[in-house]
C-alpha positions in Angstrom: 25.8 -14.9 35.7 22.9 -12.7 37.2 19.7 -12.4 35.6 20.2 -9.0 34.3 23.0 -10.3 32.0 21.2 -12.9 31.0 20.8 -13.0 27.1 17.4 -14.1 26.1 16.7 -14.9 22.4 13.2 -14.3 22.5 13.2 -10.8 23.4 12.9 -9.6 19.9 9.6 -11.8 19.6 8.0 -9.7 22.6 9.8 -6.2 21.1 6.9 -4.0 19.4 6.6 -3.2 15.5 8.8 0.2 14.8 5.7 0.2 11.7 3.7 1.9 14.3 5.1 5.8 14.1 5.0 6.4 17.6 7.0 3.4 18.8 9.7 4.4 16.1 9.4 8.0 18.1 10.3 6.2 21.4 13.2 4.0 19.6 14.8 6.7 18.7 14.2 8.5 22.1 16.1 6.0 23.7 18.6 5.0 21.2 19.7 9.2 20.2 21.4 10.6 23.2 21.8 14.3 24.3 25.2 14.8 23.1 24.5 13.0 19.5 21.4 15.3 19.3 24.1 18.0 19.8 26.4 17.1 17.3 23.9 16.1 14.6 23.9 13.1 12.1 21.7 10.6 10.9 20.4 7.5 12.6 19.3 4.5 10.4 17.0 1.9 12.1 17.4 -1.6 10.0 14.4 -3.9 10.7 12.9 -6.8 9.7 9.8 -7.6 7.8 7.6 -6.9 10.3 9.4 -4.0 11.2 11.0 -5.2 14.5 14.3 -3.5 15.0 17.3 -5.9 14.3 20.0 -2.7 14.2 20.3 1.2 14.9 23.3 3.0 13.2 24.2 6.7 14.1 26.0 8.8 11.6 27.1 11.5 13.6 28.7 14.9 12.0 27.3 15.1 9.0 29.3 17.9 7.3 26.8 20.4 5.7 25.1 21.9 3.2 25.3 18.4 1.1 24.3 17.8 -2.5 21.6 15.7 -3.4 24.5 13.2 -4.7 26.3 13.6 -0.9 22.3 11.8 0.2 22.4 9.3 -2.3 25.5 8.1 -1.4 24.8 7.8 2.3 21.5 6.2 1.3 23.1 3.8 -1.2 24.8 3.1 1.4 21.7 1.8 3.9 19.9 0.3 1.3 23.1 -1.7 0.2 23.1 -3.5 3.3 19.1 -3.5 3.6 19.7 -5.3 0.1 22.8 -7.7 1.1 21.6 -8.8 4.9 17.6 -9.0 4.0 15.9 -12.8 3.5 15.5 -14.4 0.0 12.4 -15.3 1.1 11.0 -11.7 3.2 13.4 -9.7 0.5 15.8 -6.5 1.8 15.4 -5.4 5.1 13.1 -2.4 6.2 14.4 1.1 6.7 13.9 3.8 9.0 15.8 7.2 8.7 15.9 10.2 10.8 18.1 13.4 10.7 19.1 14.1 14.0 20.1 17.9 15.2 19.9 20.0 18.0 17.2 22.4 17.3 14.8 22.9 14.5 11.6 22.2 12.8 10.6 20.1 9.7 12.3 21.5 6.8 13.2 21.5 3.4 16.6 19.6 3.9 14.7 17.4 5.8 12.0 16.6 3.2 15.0 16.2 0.6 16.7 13.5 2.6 13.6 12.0 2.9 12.5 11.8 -0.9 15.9 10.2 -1.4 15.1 7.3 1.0 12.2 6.6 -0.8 13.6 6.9 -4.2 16.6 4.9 -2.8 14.6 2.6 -1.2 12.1 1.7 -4.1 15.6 1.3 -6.5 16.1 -2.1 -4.6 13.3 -2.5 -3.7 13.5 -2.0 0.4 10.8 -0.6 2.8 10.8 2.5 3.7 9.4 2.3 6.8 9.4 6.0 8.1 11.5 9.0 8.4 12.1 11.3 11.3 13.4 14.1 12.9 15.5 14.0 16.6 15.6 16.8 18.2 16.6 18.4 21.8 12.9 18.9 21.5 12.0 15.4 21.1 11.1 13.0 18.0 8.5 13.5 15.2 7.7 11.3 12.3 7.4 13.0 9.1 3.5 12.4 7.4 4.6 9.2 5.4 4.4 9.1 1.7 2.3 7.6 -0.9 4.7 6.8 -3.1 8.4 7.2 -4.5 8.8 9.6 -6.6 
């Protein structure tokens, strides 16, 4: 086996803290591809406690307009596992959410997904590490909150 296969257990010592808003920016860079950026969705970012990533999920073709009940259920959803794979001991894992399209400022729909994370997040009791929108224009992290609602 060549070095460049080689699976090395420490990386994710050495990997940087998505905490910082602009790392999360270049995660999801690299990890949201033209083509999903085309079709739209939602990526999740699961991380640990000190907010190193341990999984990206993308959602792709997300169906719209959705109800405020359609974004619970598809938080529910991310904060059920955040719940069932977090420690005992560091509690649920952290979460990071961005809505991904092709074209588009910060909008409402946008802030509404992200007061649900929050609110979704704080119901059992997970971080809420950031929320973000992806872009063919790139990635921006939306101002973070003081609080759930």
């Amino acid at each position: 086996m060549t070095d460049d296969k080689t699976f090395r257990l420490d990386a994710r010592v050495a990997m940087p803290s998505l905490l910082d808003p602009q790392v999360a920016n270049a995660a999801l860079e690299a990890f949201v591809d033209e083509e999903d950026r085309m079709t739209g969705g939602l990526a999740f970012l699961f991380c640990d406690d000190e907010g190193k990533l341990l999984q990206p999920v993308l959602v792709s073709d997300i169906p719209a307009p959705l109800s405020r009940d359609d974004r619970w259920t598809a938080l529910r959803w991310a904060t059920g596992l955040c719940e069932m794979v977090g420690d005992d001991h560091a509690g649920p894992l952290g979460l990071i959410l961005a809505v991904v399209r092709e074209h588009g400022p910060i909008c409402d729909e946008d802030r509404e997904w992200h007061q649900v994370a929050l609110d979704a997040c704080a119901e059992v009791g997970a971080p809420m590490l950031g929320m973000h929108l992806v872009t063919m224009d790139g990635v921006v992290a939306l101002p973070a909150a003081l609080r759930a609602a």
